[in-house]
Residue, then its C-alpha position, 0 to 999 in steps of 0.5 A: x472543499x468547495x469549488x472555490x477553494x478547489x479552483x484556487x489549488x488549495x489541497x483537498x483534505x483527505x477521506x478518512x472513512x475510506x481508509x476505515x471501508x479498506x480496513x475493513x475490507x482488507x479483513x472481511x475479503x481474506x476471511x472469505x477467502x481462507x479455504x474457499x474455492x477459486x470460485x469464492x475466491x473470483x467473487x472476493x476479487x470482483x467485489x475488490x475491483x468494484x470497491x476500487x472503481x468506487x473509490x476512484x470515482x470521488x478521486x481527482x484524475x492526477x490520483x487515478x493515474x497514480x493508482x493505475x501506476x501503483x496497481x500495474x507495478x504491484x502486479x508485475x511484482x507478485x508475479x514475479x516474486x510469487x511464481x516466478x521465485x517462490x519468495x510467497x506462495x499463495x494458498x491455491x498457488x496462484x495470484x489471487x484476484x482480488x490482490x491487484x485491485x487490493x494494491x490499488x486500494x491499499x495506495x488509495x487509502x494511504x493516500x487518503x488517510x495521509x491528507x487526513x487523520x495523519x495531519x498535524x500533531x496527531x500525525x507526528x504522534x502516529x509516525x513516530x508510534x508506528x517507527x517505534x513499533x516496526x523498529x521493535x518488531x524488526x529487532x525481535x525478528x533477528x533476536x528472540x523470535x522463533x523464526x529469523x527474519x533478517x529480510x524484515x530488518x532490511x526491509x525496516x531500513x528502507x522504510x526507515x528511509x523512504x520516512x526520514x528523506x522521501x517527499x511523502x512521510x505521511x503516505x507512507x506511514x499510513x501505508x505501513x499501517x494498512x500493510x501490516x494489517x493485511x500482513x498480520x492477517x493473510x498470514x495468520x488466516x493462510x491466505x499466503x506464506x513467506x518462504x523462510x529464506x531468501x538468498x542470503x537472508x532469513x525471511x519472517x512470516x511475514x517480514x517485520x519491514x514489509x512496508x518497505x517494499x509497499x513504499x517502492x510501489x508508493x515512491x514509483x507510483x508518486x513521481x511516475x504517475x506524476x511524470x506521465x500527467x505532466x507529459x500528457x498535458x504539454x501534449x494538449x491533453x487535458x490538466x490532471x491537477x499535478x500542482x494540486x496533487x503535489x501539494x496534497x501528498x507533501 
């Protein structure tokens, strides 16, 4: 986009290639950590953060603070419901660090891949490919599958949701994606696994509808993140672009 158009407010279109890197990532970063030592493990996290700093750079302020939102939230969240109730239990029993950086990459990338690729035609046919395949998965979870997961069939509405009446469809599709992703593989490399209950609920490994949980950190990170700037600038702090970056996540 060119700084003419940039001065005028016009959204800035979306980097598709870092949804790709994070992808990418996403893959390599777990493979290096199965059944490495907490050593291996710190120098995964460290690469994570500096993909994350990296990322954040070429972002507009209003985007940084969104992510900083989505990243404090996250973290709060893994701590309590992976030590604090067992919900999830990592390989070495920690948090690893390379998982909050992660989130934050995770929310970046959505929103990159949602100002892009999703756009369109293309778009509609991703979303509704992606509502199709999560709804069949969820409906196996609580049918057929070797391991019930009631959970995922919750979390599957809520996502449902977020899609049919939230602000931003196309970032939380992109979301699911990218969360499914590392789902399917942190499980299946034993990076981590779900508890097979949760209260009254029988839990998959992992849940069919986790981007439902993965959208409670989109939606807070979205309208907090947002609220924040508006409030740093009616106190004479410098302009985050709120007006642009709402146009750009609708």
């Amino acid at each position: 986009m060119t700084p003419a158009a940039e001065a005028r407010g016009l959204p800035r279109p979306g980097d598709p290639w870092l949804g790709l890197a994070v992808a990418g990532w996403i893959a390599a970063g777990l493979r290096l950590d199965a059944g490495a030592s907490v050593a291996v493990q710190r120098v995964v996290g460290a690469a994570t953060w500096a993909l994350l700093v990296a990322a954040l750079v070429r972002e507009r302020p209003m985007q940084r603070v969104q992510v900083l939102v989505a990243l404090a939230l996250a973290t709060l969240g893994e701590y309590a419901l992976s030590p604090g109730l067992g919900l999830y239990v990592y390989r070495l029993h920690d948090v690893p660090s390379f998982v909050p950086p992660g989130h934050g990459l995770v929310y970046l990338a959505a929103l990159n891949l949602g100002r892009s690729v999703l756009t369109g035609r293309a778009g509609k046919g991703v979303l509704v490919a992606t509502m199709a395949g999560l709804a069949a998965w969820s409906v196996w979870g609580v049918t057929v599958a070797p391991r019930q997961d009631l959970l995922g069939l919750v979390l599957f509405a809520a996502f449902a949701g977020f899609v049919w009446r939230g602000g931003s469809p196309r970032v939380y599709v992109a979301c699911a994606l990218l969360c499914t992703w590392l789902e399917l593989i942190g499980t299946s490399l034993g990076n981590w696994a779900w508890a097979s209950g949760a209260g009254p609920f029988t839990v998959g490994n992992p849940p069919s509808g986790i981007p439902g949980a993965y959208c409670v950190i989109d939606v807070v990170a979205l309208s907090a993140g947002t609220t924040l700037a508006r409030w740093w600038e009616q106190r004479g702090g410098i302009s985050l672009d709120v007006r642009i970056a709402a146009r750009e996540e609708t």
